[in-house]
Every structure is written in C-alpha cells, then in structure tokens.
MIKE-330568 format. One record per residue (C-alpha): x, y, z; residue number from 1. Coordinates in nm, 4 decimals. Layout:
<pts>
((X, Y, Z), NUM)
...
</pts>
This chain:
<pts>
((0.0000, 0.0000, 0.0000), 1)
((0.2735, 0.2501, 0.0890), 2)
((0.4675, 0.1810, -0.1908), 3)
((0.1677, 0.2171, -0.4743), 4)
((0.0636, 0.5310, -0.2328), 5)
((0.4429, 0.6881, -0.3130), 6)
((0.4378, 0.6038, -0.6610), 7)
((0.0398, 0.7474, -0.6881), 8)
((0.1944, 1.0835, -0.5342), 9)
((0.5243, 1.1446, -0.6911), 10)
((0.3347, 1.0932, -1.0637), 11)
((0.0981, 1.3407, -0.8972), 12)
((0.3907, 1.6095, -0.8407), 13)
((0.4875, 1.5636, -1.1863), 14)
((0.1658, 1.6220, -1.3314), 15)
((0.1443, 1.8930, -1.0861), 16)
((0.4910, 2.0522, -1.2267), 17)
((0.3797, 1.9403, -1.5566), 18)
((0.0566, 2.1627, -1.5568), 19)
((0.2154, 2.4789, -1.3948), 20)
((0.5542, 2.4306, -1.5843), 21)
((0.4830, 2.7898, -1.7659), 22)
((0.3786, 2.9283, -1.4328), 23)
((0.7610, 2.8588, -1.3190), 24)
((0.8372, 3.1833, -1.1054), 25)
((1.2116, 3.3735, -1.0993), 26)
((1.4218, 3.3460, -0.9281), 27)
((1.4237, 3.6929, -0.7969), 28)
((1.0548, 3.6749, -0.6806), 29)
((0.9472, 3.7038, -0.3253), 30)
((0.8121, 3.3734, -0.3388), 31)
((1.1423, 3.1935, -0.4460), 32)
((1.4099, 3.3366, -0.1961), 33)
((1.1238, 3.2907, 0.0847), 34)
((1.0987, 2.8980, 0.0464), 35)
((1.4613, 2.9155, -0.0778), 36)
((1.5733, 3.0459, 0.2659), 37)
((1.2821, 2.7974, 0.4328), 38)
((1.4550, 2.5150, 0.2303), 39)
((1.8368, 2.6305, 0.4164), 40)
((1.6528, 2.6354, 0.6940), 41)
((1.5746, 2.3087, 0.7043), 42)
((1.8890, 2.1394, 0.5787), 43)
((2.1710, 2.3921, 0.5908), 44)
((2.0734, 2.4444, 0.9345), 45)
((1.8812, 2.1623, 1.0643), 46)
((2.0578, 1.9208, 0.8188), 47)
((2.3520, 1.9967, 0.7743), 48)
((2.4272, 2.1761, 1.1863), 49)
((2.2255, 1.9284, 1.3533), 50)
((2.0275, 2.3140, 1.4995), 51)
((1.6440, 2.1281, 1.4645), 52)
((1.5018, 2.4322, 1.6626), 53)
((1.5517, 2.6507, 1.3848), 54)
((1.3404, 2.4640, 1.1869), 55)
((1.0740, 2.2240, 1.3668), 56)
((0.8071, 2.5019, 1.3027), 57)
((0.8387, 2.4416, 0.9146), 58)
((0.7093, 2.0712, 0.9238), 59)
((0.3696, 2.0636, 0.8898), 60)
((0.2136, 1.7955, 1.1281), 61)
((0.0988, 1.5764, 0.8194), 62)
((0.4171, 1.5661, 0.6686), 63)
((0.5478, 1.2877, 0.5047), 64)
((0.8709, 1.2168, 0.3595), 65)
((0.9681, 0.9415, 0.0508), 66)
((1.2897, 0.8521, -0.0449), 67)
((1.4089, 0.6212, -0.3084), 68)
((1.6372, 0.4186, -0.0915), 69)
((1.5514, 0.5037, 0.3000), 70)
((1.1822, 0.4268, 0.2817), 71)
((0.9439, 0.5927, 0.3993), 72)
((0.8554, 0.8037, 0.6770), 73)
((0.4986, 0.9238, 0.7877), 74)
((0.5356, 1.1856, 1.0302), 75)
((0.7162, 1.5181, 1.1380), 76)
((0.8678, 1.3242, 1.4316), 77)
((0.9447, 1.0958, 1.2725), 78)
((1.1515, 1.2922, 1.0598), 79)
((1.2887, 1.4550, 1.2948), 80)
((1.3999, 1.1864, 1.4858), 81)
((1.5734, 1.0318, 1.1720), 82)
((1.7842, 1.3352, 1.1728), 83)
((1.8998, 1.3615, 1.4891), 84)
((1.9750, 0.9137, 1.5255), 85)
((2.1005, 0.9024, 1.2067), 86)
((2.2584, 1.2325, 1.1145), 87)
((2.3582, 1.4550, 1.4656), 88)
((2.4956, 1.1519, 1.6367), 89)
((2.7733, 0.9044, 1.6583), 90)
((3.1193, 0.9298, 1.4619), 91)
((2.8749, 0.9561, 1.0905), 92)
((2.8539, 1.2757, 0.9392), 93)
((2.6524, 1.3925, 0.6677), 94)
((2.5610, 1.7262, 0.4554), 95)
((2.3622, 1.8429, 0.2290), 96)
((2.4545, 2.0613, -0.0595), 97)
((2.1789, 2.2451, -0.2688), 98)
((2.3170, 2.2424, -0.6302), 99)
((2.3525, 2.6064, -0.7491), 100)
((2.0921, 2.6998, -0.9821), 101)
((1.9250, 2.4304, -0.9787), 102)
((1.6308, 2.5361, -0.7710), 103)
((1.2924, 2.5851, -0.9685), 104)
((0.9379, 2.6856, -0.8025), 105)
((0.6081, 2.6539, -0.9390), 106)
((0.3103, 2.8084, -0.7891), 107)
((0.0232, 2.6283, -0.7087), 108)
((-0.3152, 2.8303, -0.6936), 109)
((-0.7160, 2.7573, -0.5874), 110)
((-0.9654, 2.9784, -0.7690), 111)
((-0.6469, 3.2554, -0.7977), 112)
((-0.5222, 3.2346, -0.4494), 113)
((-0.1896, 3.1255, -0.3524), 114)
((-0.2120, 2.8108, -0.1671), 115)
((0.0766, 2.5722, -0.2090), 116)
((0.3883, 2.6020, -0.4164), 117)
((0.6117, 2.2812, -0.5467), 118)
((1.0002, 2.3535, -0.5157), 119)
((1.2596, 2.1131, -0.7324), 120)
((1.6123, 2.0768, -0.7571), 121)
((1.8907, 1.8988, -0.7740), 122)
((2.1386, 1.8451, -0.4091), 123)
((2.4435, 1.6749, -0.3270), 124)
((2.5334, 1.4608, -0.0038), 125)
((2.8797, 1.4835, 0.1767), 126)
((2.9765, 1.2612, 0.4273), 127)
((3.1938, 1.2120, 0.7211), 128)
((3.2833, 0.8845, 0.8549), 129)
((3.4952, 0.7953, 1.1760), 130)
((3.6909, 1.1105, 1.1373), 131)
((3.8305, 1.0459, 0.7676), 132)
((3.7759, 1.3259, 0.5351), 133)
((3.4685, 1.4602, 0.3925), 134)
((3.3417, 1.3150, 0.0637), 135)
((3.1246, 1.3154, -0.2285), 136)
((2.8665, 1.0414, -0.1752), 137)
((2.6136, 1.1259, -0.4294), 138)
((2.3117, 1.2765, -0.6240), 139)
((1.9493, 1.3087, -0.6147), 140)
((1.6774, 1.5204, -0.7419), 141)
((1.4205, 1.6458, -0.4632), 142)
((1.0423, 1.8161, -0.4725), 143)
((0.8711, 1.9906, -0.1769), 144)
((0.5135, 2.0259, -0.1584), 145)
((0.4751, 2.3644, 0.0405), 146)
((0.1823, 2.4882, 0.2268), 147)
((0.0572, 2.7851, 0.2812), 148)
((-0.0739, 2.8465, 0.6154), 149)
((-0.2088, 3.2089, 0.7061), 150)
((0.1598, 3.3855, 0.6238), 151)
((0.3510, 3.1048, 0.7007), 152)
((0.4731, 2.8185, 0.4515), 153)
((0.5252, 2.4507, 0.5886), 154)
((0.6360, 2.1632, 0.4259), 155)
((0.3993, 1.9006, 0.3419), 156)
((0.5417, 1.6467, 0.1688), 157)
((0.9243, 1.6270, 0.0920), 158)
((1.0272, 1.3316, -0.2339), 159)
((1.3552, 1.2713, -0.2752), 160)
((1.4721, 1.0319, -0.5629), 161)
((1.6776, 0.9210, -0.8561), 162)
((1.9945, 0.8978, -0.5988), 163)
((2.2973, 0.7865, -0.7914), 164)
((2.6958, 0.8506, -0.7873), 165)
((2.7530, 1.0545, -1.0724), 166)
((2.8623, 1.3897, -1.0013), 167)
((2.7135, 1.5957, -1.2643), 168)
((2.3473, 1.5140, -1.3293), 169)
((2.2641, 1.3654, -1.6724), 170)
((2.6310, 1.2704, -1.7444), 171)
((2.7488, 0.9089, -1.6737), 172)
((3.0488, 0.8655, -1.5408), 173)
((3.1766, 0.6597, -1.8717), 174)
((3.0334, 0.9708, -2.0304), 175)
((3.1851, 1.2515, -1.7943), 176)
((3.5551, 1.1305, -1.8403), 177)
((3.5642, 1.1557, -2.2086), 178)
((3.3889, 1.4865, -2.2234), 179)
((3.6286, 1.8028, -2.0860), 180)
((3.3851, 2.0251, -2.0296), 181)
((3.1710, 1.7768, -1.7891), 182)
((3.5057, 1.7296, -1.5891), 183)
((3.6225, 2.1116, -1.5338), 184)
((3.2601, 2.1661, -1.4209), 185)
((3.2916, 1.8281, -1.1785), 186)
((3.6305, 1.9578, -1.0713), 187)
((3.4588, 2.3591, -1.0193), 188)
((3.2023, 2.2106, -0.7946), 189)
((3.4835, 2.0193, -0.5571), 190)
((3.6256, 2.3877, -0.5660), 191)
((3.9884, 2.1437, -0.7225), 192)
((4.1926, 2.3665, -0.9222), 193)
((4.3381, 2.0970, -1.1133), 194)
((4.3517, 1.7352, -1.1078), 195)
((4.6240, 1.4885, -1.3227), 196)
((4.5413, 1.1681, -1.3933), 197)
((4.7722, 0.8756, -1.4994), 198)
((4.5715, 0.5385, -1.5769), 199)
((4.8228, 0.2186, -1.6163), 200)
((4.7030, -0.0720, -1.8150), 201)
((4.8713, -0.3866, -1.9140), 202)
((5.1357, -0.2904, -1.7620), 203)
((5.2564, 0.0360, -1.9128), 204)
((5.1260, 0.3918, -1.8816), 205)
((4.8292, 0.4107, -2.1142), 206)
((4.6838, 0.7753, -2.0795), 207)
((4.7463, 1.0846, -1.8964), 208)
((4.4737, 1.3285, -1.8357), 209)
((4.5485, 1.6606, -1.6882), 210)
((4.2289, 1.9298, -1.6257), 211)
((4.1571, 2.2373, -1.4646), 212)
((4.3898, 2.5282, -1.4238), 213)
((4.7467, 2.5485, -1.3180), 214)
((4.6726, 2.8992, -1.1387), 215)
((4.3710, 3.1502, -1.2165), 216)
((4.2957, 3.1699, -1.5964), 217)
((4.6011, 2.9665, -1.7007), 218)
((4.4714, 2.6141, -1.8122), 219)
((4.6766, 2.3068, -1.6700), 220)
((4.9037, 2.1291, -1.9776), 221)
((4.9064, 1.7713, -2.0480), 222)
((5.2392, 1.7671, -1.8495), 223)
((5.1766, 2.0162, -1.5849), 224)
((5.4333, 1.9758, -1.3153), 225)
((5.2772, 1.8818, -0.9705), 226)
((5.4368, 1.8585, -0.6020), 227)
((5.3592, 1.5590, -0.4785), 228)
((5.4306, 1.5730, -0.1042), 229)
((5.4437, 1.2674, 0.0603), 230)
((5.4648, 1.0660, -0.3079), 231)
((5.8480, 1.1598, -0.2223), 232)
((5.8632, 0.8952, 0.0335), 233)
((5.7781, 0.5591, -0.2229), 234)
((6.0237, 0.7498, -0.4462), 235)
((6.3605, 0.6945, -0.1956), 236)
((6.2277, 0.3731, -0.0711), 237)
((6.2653, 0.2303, -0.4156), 238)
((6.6053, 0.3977, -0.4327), 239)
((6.6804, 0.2385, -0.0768), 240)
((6.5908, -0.0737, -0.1847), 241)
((6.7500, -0.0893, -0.5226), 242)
((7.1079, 0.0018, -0.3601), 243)
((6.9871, -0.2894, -0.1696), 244)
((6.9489, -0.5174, -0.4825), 245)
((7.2994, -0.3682, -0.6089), 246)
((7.4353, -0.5156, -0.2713), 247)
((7.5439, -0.1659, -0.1507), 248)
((7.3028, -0.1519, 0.1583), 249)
((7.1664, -0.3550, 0.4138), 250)
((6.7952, -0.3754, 0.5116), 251)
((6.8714, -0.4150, 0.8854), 252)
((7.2158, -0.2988, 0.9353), 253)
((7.1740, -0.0753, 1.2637), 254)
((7.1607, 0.3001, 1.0770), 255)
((7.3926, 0.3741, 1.3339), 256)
((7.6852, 0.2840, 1.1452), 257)
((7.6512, 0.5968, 0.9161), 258)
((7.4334, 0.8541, 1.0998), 259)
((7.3182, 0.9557, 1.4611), 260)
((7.1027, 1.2194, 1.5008), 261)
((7.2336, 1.4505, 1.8049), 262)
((6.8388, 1.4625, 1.9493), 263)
((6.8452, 1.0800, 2.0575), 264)
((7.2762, 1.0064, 2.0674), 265)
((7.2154, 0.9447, 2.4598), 266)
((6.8955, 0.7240, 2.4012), 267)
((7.0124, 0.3736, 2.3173), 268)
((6.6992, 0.2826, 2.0995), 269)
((6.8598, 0.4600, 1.8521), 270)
((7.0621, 0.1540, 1.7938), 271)
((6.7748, -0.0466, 1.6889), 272)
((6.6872, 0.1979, 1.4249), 273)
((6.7205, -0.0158, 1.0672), 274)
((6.5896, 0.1031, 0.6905), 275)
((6.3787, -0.1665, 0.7489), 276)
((6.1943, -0.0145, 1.0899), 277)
((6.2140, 0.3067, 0.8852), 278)
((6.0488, 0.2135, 0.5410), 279)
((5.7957, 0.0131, 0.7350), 280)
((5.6892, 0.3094, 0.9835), 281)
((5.8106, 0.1415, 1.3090), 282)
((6.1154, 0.4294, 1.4407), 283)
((5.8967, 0.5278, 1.6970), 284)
((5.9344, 0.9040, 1.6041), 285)
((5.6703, 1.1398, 1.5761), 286)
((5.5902, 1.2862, 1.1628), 287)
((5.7849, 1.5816, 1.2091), 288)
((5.9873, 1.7126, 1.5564), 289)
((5.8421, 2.0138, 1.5315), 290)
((5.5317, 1.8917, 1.6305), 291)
((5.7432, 1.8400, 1.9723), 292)
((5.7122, 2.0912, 2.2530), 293)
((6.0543, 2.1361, 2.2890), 294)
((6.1236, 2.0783, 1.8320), 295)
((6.3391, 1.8069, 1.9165), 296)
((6.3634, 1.4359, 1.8134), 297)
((6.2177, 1.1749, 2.0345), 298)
((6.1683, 0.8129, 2.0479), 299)
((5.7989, 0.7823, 2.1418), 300)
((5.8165, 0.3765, 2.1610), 301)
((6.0485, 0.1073, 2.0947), 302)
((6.1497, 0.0536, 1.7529), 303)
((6.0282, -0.1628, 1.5849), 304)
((5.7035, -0.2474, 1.8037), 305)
((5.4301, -0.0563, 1.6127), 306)
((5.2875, 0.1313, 1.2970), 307)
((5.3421, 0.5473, 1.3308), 308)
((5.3679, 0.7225, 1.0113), 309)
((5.6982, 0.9191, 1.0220), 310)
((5.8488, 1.2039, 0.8334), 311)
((6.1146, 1.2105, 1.0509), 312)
((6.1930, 0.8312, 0.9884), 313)
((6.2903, 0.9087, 0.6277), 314)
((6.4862, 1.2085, 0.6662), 315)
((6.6794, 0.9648, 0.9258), 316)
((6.7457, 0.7687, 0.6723), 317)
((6.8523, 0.9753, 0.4445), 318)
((7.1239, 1.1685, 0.6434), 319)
((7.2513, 0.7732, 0.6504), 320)
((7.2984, 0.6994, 0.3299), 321)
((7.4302, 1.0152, 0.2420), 322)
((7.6981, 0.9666, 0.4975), 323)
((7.7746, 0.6205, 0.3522), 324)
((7.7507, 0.7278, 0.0194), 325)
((7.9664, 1.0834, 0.0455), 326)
((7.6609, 1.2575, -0.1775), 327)
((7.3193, 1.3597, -0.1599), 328)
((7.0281, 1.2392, -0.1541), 329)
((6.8679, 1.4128, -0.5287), 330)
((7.2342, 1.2876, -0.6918), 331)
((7.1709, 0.9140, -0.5855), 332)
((6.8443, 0.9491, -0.6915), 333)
((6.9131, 1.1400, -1.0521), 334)
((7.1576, 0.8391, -1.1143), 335)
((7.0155, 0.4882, -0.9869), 336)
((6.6155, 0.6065, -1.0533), 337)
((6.5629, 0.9816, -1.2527), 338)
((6.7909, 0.9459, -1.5519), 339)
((6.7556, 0.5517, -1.5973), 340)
((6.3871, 0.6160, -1.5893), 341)
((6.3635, 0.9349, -1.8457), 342)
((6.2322, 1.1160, -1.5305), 343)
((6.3751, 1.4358, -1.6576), 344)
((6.0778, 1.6740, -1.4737), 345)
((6.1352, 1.4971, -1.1790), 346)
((6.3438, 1.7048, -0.8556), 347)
((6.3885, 1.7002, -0.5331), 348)
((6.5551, 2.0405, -0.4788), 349)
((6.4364, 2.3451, -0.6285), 350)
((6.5886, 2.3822, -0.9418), 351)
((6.5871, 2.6374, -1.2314), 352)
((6.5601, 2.3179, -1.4923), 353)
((6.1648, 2.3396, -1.3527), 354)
((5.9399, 2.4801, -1.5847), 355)
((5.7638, 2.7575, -1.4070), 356)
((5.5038, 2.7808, -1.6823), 357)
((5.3861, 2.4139, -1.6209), 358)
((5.3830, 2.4660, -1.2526), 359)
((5.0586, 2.3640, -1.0932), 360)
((5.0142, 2.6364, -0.7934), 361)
((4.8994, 2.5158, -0.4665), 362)
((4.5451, 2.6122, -0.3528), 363)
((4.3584, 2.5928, 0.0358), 364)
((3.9919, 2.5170, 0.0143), 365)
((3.8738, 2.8873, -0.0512), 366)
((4.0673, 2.9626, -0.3815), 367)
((4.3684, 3.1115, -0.2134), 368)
((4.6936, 3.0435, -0.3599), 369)
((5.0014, 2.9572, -0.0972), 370)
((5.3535, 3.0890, -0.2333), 371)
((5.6217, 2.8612, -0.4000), 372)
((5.8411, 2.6814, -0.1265), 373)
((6.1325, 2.6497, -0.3375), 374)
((6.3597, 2.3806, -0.1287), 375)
((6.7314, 2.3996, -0.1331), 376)
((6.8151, 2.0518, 0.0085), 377)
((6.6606, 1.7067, -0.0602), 378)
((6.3589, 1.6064, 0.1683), 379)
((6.3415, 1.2393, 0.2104), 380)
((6.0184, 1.2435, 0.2597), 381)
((5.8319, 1.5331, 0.0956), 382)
((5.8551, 1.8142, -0.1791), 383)
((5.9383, 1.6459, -0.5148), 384)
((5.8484, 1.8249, -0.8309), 385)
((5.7586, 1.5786, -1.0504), 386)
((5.4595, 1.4972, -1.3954), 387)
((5.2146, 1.2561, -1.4631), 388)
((5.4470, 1.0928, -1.6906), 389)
((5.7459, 1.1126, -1.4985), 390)
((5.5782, 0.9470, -1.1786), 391)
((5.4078, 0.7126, -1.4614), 392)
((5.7107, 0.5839, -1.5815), 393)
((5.8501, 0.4739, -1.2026), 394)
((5.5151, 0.3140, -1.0854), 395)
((5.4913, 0.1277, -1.3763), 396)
((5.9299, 0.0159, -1.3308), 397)
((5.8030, -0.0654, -0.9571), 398)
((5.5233, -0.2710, -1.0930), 399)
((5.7264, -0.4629, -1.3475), 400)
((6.0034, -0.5704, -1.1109), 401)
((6.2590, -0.3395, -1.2947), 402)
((6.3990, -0.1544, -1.0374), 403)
((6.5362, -0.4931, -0.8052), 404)
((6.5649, -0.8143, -0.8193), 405)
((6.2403, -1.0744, -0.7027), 406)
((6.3604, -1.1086, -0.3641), 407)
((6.3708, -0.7826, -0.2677), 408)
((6.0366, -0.7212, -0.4659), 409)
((5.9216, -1.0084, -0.2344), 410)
((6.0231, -0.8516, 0.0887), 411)
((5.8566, -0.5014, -0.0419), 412)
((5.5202, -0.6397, -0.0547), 413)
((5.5474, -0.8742, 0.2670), 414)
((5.3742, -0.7459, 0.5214), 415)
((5.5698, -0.5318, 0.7881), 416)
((5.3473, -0.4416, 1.0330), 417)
((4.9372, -0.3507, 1.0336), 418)
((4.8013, -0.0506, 0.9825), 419)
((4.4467, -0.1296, 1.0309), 420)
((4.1929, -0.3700, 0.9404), 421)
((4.3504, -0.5647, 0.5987), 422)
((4.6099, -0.2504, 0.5546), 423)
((4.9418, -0.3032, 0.6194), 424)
((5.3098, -0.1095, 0.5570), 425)
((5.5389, -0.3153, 0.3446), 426)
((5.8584, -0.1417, 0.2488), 427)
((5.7461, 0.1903, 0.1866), 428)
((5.4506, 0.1019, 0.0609), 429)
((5.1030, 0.0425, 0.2149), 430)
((4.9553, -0.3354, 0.1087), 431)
((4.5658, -0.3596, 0.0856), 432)
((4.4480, -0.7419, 0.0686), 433)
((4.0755, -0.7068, -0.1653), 434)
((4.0598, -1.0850, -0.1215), 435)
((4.0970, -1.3615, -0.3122), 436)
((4.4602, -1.3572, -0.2745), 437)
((4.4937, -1.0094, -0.4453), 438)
((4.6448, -0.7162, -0.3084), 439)
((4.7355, -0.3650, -0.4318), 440)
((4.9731, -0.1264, -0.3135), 441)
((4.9207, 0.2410, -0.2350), 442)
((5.0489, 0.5814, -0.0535), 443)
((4.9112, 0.9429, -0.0520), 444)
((5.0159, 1.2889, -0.0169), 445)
((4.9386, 1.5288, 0.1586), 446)
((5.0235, 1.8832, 0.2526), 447)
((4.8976, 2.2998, 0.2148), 448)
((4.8133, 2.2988, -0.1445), 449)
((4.8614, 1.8848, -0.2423), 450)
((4.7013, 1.5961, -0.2167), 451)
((4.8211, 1.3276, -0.4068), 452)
((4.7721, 0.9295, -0.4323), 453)
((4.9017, 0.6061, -0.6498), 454)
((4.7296, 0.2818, -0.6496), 455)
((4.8882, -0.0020, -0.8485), 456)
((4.7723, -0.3497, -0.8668), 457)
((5.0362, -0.5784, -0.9882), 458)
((4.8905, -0.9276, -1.0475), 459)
((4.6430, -0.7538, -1.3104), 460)
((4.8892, -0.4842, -1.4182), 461)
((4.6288, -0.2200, -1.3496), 462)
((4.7422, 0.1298, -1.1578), 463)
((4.5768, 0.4805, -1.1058), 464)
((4.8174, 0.8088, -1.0062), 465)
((4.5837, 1.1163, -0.9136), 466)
((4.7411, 1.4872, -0.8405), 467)
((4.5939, 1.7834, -0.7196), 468)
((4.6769, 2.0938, -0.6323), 469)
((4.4375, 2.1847, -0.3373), 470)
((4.4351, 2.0654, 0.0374), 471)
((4.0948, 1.8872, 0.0272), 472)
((4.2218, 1.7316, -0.3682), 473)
((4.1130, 1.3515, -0.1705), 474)
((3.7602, 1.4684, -0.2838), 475)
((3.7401, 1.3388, -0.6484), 476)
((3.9045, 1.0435, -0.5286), 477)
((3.5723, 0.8187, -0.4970), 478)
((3.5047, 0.8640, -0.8589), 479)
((3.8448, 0.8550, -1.0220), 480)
((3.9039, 0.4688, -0.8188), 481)
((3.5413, 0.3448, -0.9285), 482)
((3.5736, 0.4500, -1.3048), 483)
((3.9562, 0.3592, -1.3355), 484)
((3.9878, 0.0381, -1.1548), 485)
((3.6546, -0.0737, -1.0729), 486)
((3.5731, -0.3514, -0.8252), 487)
((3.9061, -0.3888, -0.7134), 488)
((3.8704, 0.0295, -0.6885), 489)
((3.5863, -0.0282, -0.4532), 490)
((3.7672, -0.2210, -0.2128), 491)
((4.0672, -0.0355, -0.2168), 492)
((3.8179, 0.2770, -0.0949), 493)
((3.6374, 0.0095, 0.1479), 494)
((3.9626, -0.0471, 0.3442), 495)
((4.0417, 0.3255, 0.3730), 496)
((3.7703, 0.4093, 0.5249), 497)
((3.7348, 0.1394, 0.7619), 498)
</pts>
C-alpha cells in the first residue's frame, strides 16, 4: 500500500509541475528566496548543523517524507527523529549541498489564491565517517510540496529520488571522463583547481589526463608539473631498496653505522633503528619534531614495536645513506632512478631546470593560492616536483620488477606491520588485501596545497596516479578509483575508510 501510495503521489507532483511548468516563477521573486531560505533552513541548518530548533516550526504535522532508498517516513517526528539518530549523532557525518541553480518553483493556486507552491532541484550529499575526510557520496533530485498556512509556509510532503553517484546530473560517469567540459565543471564544484590523472594498463602507462587550471585563468598542460608531497617517500624507498638489490646496503644494518642524530645520541633505541623499521613506519618518532614541545627528536616507543607514520623516519634515513655514500640524496636518486627512468621533470631540490610555466600552484579550500616553497636541500620524505608521466614511468618500473631483483620485490610487498583492518606497511609502501589472494599497493600525499595518491595493482597490471593541487584534492578520489579500476577500486576505498 505505501509503496503504490508513493508512486500514486510522486506521478501526482509531476503532473502537478507538468501543468504549472509555464507558471515557473524567478528566481528573484518574493516567493522563491522565501521557500529558498525555508529550504536552508531546514537542511543547511537543521541538516547539515544538527540546529532542529531553527526549523521544527516548518514541518507541517501531516508531513510525510519518501525517499528512493531510505523508505518511507509518515510523520514530522518521525523525521525529525531520523535526523537527529542518524545524522547529529555518533562518529557519521553527513551534509547536504543544494546544487547552485538548480532550484525551480512553481506556484500552485485555488480559484487565484496562492495556496501551495512545489520547489525542485537537484542536491548533493557529503559525508563524514569515523573522522576520515569529507566526501562526495552522491546525487538526487528532490520536490517539496509547500503549504501555505495564514503567512507562514510549511512543508507538506518532501520526495527525494533518482539517488545515484555521478557527479554531474545527466552525465554518466563513462560519459563525464571523455567529455572536458563535464570534468572542469565536476572539478569547479569540488572547488579542485586541477587534477592529473595517470591510468596504467597492461602494464605500461596508457593515458594521462590533466584538467583544470594550473593557477587563475592559465589552463593546466598535459604535463603540468605537480608537487607531490608525501609521493616523495615511495620514491627513496625504491632507491633504498635498489642500492639494496645492487648489494650496496643492508635492510637491517643498525643506521647507526653511518648517521646519529644529536636529538636521541644518549637514548640507546637509537641503535635499533634499521631502513627496514624506517620504510615500514616502526622508528617510533613522531611525523615531524616540530610537532614536539621542545622541536626536538624523540623516540615515542620502541622501535620496531608498532605502525606510526613518520616524516622524521625518512629524513633519518637519508642523512645515513648520504653519509655512507659521500653525496646527496637528489644525486643518488638522478643516477640509480631519474635518468635511468627518463624522469627528466622529476626534482627534489628546487631547481631552475623546472618549468615555471607548467607549474601547478597550490590552492587551500577557498581559492587562495600559498607561495612557491622552493627547497634547497633534498627532503626524504616530501617536496618532489615531478609529472604525470614522470611518476608514470617509475610506478609502472616498480610494478614490473625493474627496479630490483624478485627477492627484494618479495620482501617489499610482505607485510611489515598492520596498519588497520587488511592494511598493512610493506617497504614503503602500504599493502591492501581485496581478497581472493589479491592485493594492491598504495600511498598518498598530503600537505597545504597537495594531495596526491598512487594505487597499483600488480597481479592484473592495473594502476591509477591522481594529483591535485588543493588541500581537500582527496575529494574526487571516490570517482576517479570506481571508473579507473573498478571492483578492485571499490575495495581499495572500502579499506580506507574502515
């Protein structure tokens, strides 16, 4: 009965909207910014703040509320109760976004009085789950039935429908990723400046998509150069591991032997300290010392014992093997990786051989560009300058056992330690088991004005490199990983946000 009662009112509506389609009123009219504001009301306030005072008076008693997915609900408190058990509790998170100019109003009249008005429109859901990052979690299309009552308008009967994942209505994702313009509008409504894309196939790099803008007005090239934060770190684990392979290094030869940092010299953990504690996230320092209180180096737990994402780890290592080696860190790398590799856009110092007029300017949420940190020493761990195609070309040498021989390949994928859930830290990369015996391998990046990430998935020779140039850049992530690499996409995003 309900459901034949749902679909008997929603073809009502559309008759309704049908009928009064020339009767459509601007957006400028009284009537449209008041339910406009009633509408933000409701769910940029009630919604969206969890502040139901503000809005309980605008549900009419009768009200009833339909949804294509979530059911059906028969009364204001009802309603209301859904929001706050569902919405304005626990660790989940959710909020509504009214798409901009979207919103159409027809009024409804009774012998030429004003009595109701339908309001439709398009909105978008966010959501926030155990304290990971906000994200895109879909589409629908909505209609209000308001009432007028006296001077008042109430809502009668809210519809919301035709839920689905693509971010730009009428576009399919399939659709959207061959079409330019669908994807700088997709990127202008995540407020992402610019996205690169690098989608491996078979085993090689097979595309490279680059959209948006570089800064404001200057459209982002094909091979628009990108920092890539912590995308530094797989970068000198490879190189670790392939002086390794050479025979030139030792995965747990104490790190002592070449370097001691003067912060822990009197604390004897620092003996335990081995590239292979430090690739796997297990030296016990915090990501940076400046997060200290006092800006120096501490061990915060035996080496070796647990998972604790480290910064500090890398750069250990890296004063090491610069010691050993009697060079930096960029020359070992432009020698054993960049120059075998073609890398030739790939730095990590600052360097007048970058191409300002490719450079892909970092952005914060609001638009606002940060300046150009222009480094004048290696960073293990962060700040490379690097392309699509450069990056490209060393995922896919990691993925094709080029770099080292199988056993150290091998002892890269084991897993090190857990992370969480079926996430764990091999050598300098993270290892996600999707089941079935199949695993991929993954880091991010992340820092003012980047947010980077590379999936690869060896056994079917399958990989997906995404750059941005904003903080928040993780938002397009969802629907990059679902159209490039599918199922296995899926449950790469399922174990991240466990």
């Amino acid at each position: 009965m309900k459901k034949s009662y749902h679909i008997l009112l929603l073809l009502l509506i559309t008759v309704l909207s049908v009928k009064h389609a020339n009767a459509q009123v601007s957006d400028t009219s009284r009537l449209f910014k008041t339910l406009k504001t009633a509408d933000s009301l409701v769910f940029s306030v009630g919604y969206n703040k969890c502040d139901i005072s503000q809005f309980e008076q605008l549900i009419g008693d009768d009200f009833e509320f339909y949804h294509d997915q979530g059911g059906y609900i028969h009364t204001k408190e009802g309603f209301i109760n859904s929001i706050k058990t569902n919405i304005c509790s626990g660790s989940f998170k959710a909020r509504r976004e009214l798409v901009e100019g979207s919103l159409k109003v027809y009024p409804l009249y009774n012998n030429g009085v004003l009595y109701a008005a339908l309001q439709m429109g398009l909105h978008r859901f966010y959501q926030t789950n155990k304290g990971k990052p906000e994200r895109l979690s879909g589409i629908a299309q909505f209609t209000t039935l308001w009432v007028k009552n006296g001077d008042k308008w109430q809502m009668k009967r809210i519809l919301s429908y035709d839920h689905k994942d693509d971010p730009l209505p009428g576009i399919g994702e399939a659709q959207m990723f061959d079409d330019d313009a669908a994807i700088n509008s997709w990127l202008a409504v995540n407020h992402v400046p610019a996205v690169g894309i690098g989608i491996i196939e078979n085993g090689k790099l097979q595309d490279v998509k680059v959209y948006g803008e570089l800064k404001k007005g200057d459209p982002a090239p094909y091979n628009a150069i990108f920092t890539i934060a912590s995308l530094t770190k797989p970068i000198t684990s490879m190189l670790t591991l392939k002086l390794v392979s050479m025979g030139k290094w030792d995965l747990d030869e104490p790190l002592d032997h070449y370097w001691i940092d003067p912060d822990v010299k009197d604390d004897p953990r620092h003996k335990k300290l081995t590239t292979r504690i430090i690739l796997s996230h297990q030296s016990g320092f915090a990501n940076w010392r400046y997060l200290n209180a006092d800006k120096k180096l501490h061990f915060e737990f035996e080496p070796g014992t647990k998972y604790q994402y480290s910064g500090e780890g890398f750069e250990y290592l890296r004063r090491a093997l610069e010691h050993k080696f009697h060079t930096t860190l960029d020359k070992l790398a432009d020698s054993l990786i960049f120059k075998p590799l073609s890398m030739h856009d790939t730095h990590y110092v600052w360097s007048d051989e970058i191409d300002t007029n490719r450079l892909a300017h970092g952005f914060d949420p609001n638009g606002n560009m940060y300046p150009v940190i222009k480094n004048t020493t290696a960073n293990a761990a962060d700040m490379v300058h690097t392309t699509i195609v450069d990056y490209g070309a060393f995922v896919v040498a990691v993925m094709n056992g080029k770099l080292f021989t199988q056993s150290i390949y091998d002892q890269m994928i084991t897993h090190q330690v857990r992370t969480k859930g079926d996430k764990y830290m091999g050598l300098g990369w993270e290892v996600y088991d999707i089941g079935n015996g199949h695993y991929a391998l993954g880091h991010g990046g992340s820092e003012q004005g980047v947010h980077t990430q590379v999936f690869i998935l060896p056994q079917s020779k399958k990989g997906l490199i995404i750059f941005t140039n904003v903080d928040d850049g993780y938002k397009v992530y969802t629907k990059l990983l679902d159209q490039y690499l599918g199922t296995d996409g899926r449950k790469i995003l399922a174990l991240e946000l466990q």
